[in-house]
mmCIF file of the N, C-alpha and C atoms, coordinates in Angstrom:
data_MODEL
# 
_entry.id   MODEL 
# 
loop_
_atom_site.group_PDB 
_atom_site.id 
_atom_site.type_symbol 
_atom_site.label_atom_id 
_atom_site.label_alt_id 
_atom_site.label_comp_id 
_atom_site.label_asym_id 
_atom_site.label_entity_id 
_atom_site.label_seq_id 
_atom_site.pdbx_PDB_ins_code 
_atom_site.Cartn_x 
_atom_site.Cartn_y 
_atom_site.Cartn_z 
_atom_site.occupancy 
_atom_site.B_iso_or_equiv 
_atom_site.pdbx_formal_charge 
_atom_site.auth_seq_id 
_atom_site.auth_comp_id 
_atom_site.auth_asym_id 
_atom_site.auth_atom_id 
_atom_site.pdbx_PDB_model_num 
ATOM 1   N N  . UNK A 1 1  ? 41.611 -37.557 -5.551  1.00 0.00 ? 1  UNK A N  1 
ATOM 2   C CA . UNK A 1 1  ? 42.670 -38.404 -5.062  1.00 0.00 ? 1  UNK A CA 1 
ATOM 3   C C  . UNK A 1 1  ? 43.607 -37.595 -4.157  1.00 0.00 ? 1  UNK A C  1 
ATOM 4   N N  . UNK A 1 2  ? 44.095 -36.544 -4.629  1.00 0.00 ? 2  UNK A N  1 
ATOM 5   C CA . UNK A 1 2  ? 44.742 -36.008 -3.584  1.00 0.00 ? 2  UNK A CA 1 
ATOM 6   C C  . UNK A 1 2  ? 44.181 -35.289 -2.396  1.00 0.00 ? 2  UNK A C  1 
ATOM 7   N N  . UNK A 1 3  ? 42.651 -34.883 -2.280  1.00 0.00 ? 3  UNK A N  1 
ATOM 8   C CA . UNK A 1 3  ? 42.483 -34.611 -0.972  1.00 0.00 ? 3  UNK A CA 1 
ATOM 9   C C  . UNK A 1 3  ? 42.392 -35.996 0.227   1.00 0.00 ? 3  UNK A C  1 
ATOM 10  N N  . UNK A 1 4  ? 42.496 -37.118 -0.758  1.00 0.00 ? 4  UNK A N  1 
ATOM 11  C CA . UNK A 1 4  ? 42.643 -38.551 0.192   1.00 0.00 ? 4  UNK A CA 1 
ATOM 12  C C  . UNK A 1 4  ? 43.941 -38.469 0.493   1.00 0.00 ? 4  UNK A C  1 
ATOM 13  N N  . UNK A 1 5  ? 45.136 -38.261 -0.429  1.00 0.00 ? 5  UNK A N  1 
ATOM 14  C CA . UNK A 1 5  ? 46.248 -38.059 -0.176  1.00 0.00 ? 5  UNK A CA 1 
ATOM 15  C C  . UNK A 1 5  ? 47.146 -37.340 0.276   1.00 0.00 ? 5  UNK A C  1 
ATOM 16  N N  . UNK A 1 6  ? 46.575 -36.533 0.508   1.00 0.00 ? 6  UNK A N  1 
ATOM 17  C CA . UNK A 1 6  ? 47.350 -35.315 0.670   1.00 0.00 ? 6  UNK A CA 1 
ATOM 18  C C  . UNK A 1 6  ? 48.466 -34.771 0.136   1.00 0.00 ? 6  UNK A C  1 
ATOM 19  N N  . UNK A 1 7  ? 48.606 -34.956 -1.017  1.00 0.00 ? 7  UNK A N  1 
ATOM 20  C CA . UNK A 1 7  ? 50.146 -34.712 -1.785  1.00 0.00 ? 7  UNK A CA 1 
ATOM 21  C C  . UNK A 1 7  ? 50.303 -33.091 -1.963  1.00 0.00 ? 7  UNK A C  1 
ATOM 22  N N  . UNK A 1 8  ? 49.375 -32.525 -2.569  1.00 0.00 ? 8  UNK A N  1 
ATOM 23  C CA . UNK A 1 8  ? 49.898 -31.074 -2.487  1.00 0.00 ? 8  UNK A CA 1 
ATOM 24  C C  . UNK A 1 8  ? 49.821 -30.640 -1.095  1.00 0.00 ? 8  UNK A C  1 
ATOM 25  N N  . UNK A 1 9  ? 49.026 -30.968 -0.050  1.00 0.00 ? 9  UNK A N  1 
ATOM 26  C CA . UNK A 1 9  ? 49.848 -30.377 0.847   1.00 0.00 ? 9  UNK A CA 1 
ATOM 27  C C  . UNK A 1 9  ? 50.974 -30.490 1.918   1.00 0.00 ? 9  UNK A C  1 
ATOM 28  N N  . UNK A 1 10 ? 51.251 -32.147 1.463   1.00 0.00 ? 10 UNK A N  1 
ATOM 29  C CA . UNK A 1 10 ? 52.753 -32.233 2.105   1.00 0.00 ? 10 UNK A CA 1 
ATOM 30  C C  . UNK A 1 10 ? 53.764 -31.680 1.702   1.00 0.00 ? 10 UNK A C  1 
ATOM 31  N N  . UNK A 1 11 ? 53.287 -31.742 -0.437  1.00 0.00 ? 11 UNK A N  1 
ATOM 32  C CA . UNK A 1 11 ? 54.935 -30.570 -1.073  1.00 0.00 ? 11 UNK A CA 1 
ATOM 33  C C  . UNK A 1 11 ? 54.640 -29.668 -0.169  1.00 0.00 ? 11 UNK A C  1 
ATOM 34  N N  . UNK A 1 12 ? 53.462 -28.369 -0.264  1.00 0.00 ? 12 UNK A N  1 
ATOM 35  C CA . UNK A 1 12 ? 53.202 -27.524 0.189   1.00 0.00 ? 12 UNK A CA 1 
ATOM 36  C C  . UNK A 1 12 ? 54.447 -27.024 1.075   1.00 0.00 ? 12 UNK A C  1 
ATOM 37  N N  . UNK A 1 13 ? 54.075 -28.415 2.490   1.00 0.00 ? 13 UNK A N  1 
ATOM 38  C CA . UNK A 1 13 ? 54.949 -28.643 3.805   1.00 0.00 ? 13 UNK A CA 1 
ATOM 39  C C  . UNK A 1 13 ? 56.798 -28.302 3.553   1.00 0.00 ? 13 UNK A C  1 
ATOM 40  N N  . UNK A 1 14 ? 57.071 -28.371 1.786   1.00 0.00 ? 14 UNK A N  1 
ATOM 41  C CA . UNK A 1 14 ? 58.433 -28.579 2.090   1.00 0.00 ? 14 UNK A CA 1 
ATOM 42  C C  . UNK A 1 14 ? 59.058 -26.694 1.828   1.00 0.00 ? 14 UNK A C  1 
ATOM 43  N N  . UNK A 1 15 ? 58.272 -26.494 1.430   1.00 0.00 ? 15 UNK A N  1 
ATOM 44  C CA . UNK A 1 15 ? 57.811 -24.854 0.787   1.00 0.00 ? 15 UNK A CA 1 
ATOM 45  C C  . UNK A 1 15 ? 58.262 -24.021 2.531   1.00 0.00 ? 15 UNK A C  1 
ATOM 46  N N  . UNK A 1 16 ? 59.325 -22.717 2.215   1.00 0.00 ? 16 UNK A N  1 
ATOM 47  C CA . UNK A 1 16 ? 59.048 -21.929 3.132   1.00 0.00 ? 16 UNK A CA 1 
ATOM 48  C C  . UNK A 1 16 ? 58.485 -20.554 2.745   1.00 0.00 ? 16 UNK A C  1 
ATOM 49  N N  . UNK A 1 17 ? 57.436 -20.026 3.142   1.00 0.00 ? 17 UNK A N  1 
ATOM 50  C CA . UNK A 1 17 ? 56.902 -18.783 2.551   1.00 0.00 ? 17 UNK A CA 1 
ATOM 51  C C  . UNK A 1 17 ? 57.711 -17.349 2.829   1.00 0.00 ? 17 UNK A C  1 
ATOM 52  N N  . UNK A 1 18 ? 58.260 -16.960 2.686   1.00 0.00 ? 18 UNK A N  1 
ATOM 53  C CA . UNK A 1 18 ? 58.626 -15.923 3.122   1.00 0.00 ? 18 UNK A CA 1 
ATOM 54  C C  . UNK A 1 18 ? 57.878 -14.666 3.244   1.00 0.00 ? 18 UNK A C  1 
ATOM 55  N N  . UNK A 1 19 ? 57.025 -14.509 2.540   1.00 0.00 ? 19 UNK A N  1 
ATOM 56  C CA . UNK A 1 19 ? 55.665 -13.309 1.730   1.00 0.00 ? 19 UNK A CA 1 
ATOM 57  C C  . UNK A 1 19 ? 54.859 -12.692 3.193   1.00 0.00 ? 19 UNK A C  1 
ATOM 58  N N  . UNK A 1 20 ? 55.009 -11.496 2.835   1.00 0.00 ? 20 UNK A N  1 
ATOM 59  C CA . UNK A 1 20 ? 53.985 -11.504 4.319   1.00 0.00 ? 20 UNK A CA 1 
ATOM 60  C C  . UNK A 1 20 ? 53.058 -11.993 3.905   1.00 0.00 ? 20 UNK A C  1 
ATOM 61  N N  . UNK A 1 21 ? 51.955 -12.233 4.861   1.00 0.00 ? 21 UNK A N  1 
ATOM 62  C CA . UNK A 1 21 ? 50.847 -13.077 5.041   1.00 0.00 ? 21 UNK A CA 1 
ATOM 63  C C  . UNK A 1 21 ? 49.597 -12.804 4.525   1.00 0.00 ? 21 UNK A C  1 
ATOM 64  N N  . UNK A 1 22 ? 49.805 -11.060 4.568   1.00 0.00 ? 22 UNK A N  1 
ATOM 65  C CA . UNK A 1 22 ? 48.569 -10.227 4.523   1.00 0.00 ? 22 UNK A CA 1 
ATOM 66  C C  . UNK A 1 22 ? 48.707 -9.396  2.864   1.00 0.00 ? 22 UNK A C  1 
ATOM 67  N N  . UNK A 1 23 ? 49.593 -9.831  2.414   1.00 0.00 ? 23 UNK A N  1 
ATOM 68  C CA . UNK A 1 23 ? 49.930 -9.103  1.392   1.00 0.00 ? 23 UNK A CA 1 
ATOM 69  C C  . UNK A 1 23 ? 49.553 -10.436 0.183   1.00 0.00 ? 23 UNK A C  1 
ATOM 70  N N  . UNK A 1 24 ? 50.047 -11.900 0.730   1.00 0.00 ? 24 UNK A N  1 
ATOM 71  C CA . UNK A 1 24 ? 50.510 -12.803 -0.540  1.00 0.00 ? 24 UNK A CA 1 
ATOM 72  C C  . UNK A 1 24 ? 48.351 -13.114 -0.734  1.00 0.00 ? 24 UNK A C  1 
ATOM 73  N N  . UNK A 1 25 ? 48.159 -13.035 -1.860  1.00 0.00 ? 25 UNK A N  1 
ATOM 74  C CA . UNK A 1 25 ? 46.840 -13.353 -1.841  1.00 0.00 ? 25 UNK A CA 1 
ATOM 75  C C  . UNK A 1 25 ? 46.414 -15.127 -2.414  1.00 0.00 ? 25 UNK A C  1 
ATOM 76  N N  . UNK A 1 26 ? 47.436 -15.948 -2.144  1.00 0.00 ? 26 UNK A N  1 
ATOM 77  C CA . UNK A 1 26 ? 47.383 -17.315 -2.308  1.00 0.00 ? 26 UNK A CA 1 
ATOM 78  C C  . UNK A 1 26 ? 48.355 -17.788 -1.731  1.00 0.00 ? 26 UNK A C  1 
ATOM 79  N N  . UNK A 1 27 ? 48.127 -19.274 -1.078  1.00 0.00 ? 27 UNK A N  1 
ATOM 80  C CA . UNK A 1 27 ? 48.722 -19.982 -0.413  1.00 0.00 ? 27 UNK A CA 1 
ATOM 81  C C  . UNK A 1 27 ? 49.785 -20.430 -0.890  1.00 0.00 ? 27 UNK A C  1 
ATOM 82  N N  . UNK A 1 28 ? 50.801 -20.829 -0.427  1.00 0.00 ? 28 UNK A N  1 
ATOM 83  C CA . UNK A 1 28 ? 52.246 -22.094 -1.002  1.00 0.00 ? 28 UNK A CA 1 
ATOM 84  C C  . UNK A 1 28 ? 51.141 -23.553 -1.905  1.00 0.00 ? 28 UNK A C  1 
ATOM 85  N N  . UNK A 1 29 ? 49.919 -23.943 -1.182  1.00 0.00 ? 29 UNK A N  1 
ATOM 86  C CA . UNK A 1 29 ? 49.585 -24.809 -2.067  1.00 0.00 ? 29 UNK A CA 1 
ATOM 87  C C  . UNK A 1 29 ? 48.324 -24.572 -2.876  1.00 0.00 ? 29 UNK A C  1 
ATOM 88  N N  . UNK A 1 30 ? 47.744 -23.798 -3.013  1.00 0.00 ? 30 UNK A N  1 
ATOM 89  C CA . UNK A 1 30 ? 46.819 -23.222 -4.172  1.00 0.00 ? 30 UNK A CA 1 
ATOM 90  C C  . UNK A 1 30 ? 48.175 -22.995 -5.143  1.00 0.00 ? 30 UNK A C  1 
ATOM 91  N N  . UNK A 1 31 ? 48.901 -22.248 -5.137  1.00 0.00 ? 31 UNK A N  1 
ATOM 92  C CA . UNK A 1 31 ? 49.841 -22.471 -5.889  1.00 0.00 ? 31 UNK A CA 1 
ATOM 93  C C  . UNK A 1 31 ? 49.814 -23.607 -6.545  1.00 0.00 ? 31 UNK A C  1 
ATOM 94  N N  . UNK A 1 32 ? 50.830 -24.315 -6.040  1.00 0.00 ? 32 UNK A N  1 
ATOM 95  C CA . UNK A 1 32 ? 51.249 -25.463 -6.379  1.00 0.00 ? 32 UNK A CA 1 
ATOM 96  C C  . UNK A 1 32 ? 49.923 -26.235 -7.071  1.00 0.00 ? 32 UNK A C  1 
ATOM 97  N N  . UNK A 1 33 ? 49.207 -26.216 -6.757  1.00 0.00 ? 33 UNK A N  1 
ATOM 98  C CA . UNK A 1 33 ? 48.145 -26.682 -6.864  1.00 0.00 ? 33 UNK A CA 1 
ATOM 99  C C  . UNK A 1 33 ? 47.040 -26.295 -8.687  1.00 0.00 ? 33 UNK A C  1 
ATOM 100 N N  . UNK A 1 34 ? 47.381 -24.721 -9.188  1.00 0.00 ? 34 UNK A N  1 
ATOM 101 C CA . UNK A 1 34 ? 47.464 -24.480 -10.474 1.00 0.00 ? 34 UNK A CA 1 
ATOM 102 C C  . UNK A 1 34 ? 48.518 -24.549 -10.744 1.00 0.00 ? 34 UNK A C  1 
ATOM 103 N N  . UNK A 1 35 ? 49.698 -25.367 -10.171 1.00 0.00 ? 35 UNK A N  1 
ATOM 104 C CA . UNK A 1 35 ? 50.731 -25.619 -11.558 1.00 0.00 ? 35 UNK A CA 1 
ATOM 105 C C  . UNK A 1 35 ? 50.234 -27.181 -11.461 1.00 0.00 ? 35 UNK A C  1 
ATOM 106 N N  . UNK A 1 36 ? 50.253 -27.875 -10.918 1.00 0.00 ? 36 UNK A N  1 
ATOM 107 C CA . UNK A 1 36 ? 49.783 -29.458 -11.251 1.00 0.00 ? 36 UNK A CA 1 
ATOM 108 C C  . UNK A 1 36 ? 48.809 -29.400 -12.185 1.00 0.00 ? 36 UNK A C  1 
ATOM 109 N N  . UNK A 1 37 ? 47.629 -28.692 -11.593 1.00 0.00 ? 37 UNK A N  1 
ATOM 110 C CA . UNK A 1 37 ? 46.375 -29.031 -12.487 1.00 0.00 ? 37 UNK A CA 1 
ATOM 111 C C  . UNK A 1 37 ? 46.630 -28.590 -13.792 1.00 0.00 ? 37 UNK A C  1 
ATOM 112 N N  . UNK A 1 38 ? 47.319 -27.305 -13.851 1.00 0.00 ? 38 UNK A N  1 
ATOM 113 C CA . UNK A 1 38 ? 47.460 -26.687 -15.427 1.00 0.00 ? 38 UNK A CA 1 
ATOM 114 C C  . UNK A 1 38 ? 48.350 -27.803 -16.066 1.00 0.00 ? 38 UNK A C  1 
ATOM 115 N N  . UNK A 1 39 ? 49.646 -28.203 -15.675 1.00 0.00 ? 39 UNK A N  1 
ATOM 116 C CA . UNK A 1 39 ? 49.916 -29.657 -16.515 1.00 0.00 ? 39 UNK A CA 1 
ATOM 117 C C  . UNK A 1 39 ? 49.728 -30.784 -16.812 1.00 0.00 ? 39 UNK A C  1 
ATOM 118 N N  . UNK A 1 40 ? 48.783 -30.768 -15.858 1.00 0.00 ? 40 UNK A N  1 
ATOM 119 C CA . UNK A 1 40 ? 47.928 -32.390 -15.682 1.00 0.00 ? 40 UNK A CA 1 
ATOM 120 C C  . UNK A 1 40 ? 47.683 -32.279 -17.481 1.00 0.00 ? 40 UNK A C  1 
ATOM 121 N N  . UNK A 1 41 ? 46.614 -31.354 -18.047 1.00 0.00 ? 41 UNK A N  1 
ATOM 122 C CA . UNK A 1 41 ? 46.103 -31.141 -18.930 1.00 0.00 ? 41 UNK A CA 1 
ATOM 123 C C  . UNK A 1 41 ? 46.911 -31.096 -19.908 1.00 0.00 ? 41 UNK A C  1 
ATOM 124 N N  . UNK A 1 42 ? 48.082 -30.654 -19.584 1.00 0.00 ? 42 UNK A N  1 
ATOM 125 C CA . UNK A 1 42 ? 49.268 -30.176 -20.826 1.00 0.00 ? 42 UNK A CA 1 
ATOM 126 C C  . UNK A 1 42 ? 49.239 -28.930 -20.964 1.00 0.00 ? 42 UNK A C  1 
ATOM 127 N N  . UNK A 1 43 ? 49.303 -27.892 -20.621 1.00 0.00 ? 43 UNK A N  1 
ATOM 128 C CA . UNK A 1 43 ? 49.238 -26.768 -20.424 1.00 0.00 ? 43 UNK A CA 1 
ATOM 129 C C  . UNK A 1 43 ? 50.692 -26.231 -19.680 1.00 0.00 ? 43 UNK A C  1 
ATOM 130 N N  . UNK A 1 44 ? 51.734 -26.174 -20.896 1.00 0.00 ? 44 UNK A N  1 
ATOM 131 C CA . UNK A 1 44 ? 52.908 -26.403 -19.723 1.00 0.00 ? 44 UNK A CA 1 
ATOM 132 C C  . UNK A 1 44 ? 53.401 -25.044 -19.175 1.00 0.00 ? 44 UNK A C  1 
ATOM 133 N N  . UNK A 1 45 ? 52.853 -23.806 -20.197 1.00 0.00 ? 45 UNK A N  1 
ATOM 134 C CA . UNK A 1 45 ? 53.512 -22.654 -19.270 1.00 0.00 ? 45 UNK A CA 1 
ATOM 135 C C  . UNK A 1 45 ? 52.486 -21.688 -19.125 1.00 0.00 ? 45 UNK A C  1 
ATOM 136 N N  . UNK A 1 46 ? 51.010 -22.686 -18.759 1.00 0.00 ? 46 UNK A N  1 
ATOM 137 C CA . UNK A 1 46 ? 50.327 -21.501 -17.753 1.00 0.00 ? 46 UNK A CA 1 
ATOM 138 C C  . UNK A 1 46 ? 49.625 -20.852 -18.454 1.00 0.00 ? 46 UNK A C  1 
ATOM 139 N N  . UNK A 1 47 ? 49.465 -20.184 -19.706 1.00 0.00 ? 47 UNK A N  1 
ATOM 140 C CA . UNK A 1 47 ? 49.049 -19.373 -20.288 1.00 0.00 ? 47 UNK A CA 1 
ATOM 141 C C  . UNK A 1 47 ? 48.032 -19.479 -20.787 1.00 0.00 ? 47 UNK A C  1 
ATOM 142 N N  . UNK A 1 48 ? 47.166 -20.598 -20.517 1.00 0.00 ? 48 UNK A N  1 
ATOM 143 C CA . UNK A 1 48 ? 45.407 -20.644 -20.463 1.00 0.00 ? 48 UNK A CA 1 
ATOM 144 C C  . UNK A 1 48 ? 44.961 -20.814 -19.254 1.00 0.00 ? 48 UNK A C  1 
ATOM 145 N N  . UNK A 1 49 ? 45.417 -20.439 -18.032 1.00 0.00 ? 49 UNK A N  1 
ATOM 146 C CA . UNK A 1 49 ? 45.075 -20.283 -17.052 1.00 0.00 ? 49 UNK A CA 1 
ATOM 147 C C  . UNK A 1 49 ? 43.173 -19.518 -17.189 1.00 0.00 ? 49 UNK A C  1 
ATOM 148 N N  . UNK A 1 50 ? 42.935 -18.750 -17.978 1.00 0.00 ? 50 UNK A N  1 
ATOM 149 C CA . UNK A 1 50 ? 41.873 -18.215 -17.803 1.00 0.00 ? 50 UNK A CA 1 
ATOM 150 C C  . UNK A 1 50 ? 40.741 -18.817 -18.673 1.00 0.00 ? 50 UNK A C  1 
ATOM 151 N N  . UNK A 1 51 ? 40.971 -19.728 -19.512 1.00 0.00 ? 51 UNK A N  1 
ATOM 152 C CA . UNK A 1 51 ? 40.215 -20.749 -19.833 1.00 0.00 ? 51 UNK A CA 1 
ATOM 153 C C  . UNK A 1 51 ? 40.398 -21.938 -18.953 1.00 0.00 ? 51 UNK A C  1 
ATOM 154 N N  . UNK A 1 52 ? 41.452 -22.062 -18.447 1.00 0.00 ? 52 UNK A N  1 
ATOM 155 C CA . UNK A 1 52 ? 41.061 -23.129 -17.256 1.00 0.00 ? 52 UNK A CA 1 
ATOM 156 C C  . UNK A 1 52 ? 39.800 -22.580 -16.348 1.00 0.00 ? 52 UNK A C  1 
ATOM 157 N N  . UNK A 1 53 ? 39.927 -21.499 -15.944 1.00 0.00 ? 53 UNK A N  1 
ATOM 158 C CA . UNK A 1 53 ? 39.481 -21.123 -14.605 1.00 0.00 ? 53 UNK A CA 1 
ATOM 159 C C  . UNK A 1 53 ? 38.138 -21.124 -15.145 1.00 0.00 ? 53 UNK A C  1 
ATOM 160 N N  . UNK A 1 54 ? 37.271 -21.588 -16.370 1.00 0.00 ? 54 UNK A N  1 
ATOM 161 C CA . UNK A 1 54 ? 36.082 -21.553 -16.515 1.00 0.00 ? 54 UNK A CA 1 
ATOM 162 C C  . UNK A 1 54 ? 35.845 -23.490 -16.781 1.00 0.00 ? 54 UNK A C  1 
ATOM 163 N N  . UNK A 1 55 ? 36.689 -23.897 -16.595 1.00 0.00 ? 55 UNK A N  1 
ATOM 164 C CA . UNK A 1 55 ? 36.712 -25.497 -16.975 1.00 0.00 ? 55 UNK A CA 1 
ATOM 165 C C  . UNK A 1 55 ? 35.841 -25.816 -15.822 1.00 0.00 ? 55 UNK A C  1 
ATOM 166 N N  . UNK A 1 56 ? 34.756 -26.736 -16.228 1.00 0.00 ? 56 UNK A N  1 
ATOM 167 C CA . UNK A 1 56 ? 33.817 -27.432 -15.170 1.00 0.00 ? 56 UNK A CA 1 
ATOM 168 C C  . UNK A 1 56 ? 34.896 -28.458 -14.216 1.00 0.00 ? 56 UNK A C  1 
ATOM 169 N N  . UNK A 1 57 ? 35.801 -29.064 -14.923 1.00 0.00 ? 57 UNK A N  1 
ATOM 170 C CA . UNK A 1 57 ? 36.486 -30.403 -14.363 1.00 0.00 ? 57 UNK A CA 1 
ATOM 171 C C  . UNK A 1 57 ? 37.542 -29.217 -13.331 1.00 0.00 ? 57 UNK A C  1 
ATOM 172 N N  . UNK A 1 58 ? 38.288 -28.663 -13.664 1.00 0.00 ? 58 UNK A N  1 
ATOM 173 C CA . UNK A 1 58 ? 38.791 -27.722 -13.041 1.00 0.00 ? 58 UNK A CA 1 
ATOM 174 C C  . UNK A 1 58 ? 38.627 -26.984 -11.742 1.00 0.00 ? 58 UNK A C  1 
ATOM 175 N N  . UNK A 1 59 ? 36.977 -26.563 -12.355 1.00 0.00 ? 59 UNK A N  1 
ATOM 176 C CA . UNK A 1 59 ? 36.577 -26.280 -11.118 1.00 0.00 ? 59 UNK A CA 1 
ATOM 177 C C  . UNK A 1 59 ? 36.415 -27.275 -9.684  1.00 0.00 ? 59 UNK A C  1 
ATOM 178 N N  . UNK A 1 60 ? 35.944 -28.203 -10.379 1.00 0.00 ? 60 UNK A N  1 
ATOM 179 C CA . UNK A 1 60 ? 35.888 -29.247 -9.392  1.00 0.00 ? 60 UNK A CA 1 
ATOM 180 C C  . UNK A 1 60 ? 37.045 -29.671 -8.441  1.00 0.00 ? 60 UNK A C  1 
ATOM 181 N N  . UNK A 1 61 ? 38.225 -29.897 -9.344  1.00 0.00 ? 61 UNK A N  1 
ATOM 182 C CA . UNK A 1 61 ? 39.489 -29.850 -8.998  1.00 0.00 ? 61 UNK A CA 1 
ATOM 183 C C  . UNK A 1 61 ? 39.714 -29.169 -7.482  1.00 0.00 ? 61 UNK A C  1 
ATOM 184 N N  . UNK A 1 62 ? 39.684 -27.364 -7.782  1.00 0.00 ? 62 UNK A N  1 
ATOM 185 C CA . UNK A 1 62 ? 39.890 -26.525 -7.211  1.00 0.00 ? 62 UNK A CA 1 
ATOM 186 C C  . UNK A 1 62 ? 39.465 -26.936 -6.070  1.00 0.00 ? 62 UNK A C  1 
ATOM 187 N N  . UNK A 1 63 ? 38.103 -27.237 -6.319  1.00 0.00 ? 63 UNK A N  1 
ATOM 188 C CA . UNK A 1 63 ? 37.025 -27.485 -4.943  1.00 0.00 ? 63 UNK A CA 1 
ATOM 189 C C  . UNK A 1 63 ? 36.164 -25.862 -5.033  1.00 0.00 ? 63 UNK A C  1 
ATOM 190 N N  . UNK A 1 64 ? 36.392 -25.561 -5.988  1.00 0.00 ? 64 UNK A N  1 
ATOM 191 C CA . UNK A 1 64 ? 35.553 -24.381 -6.597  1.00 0.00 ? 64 UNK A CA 1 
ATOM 192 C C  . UNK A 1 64 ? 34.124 -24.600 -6.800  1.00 0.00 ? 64 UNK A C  1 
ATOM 193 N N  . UNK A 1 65 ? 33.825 -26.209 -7.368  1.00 0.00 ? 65 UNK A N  1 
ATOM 194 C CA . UNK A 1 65 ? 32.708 -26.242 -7.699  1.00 0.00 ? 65 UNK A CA 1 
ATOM 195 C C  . UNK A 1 65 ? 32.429 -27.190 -7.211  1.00 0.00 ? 65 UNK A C  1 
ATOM 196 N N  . UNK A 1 66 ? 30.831 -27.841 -6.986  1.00 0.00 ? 66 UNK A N  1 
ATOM 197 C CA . UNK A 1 66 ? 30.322 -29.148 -6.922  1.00 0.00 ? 66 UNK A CA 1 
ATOM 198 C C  . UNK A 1 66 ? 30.609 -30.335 -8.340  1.00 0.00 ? 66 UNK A C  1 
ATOM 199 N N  . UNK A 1 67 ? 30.876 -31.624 -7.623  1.00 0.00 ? 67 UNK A N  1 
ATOM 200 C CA . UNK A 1 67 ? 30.538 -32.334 -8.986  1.00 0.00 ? 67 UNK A CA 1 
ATOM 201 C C  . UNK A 1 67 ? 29.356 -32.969 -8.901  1.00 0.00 ? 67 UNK A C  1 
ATOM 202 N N  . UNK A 1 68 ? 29.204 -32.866 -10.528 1.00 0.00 ? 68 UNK A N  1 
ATOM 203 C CA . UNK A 1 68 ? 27.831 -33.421 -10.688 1.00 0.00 ? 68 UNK A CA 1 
ATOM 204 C C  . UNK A 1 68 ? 27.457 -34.838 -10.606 1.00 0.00 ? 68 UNK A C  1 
ATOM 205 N N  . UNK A 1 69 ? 26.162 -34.990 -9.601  1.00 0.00 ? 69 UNK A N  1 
ATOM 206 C CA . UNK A 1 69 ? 26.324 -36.341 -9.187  1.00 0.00 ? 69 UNK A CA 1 
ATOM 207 C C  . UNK A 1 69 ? 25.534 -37.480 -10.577 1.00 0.00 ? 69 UNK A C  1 
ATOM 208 N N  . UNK A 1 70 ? 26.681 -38.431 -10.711 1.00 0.00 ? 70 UNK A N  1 
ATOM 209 C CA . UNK A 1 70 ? 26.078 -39.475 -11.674 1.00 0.00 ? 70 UNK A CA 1 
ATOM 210 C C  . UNK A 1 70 ? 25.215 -40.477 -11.498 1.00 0.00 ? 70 UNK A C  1 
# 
């Protein structure tokens, strides 16, 4: 839904980065983007981030992975 929508990357849009460019190793909306998904789930401060990052649905999310076609 949101790559139809584009919602994380209009917040993204309201975001100013300050970080150099070459240094920050994730975007303003990959960011944003594991804090939605991590609360989508209920996951409110982050701290299974590394069992997320093996979640099939997750991955998909990311655009990490393919979904499997039904």
């Amino acid at each position: 839904m949101d790559r139809r929508l584009g919602f994380l990357r209009r917040l993204a849009g309201c975001f100013t980065d300050i970080r150099s460019p070459w240094l920050a190793g994730h975007g303003v909306e990959q960011m944003l983007a594991q804090r939605v998904y991590g609360l989508a789930p209920g996951c409110e401060d982050l701290n299974h981030r590394d069992q997320l990052r093996r979640d099939p649905p997750m991955g998909v999310l990311a655009g990490k992975r393919e979904s499997v076609p039904t």
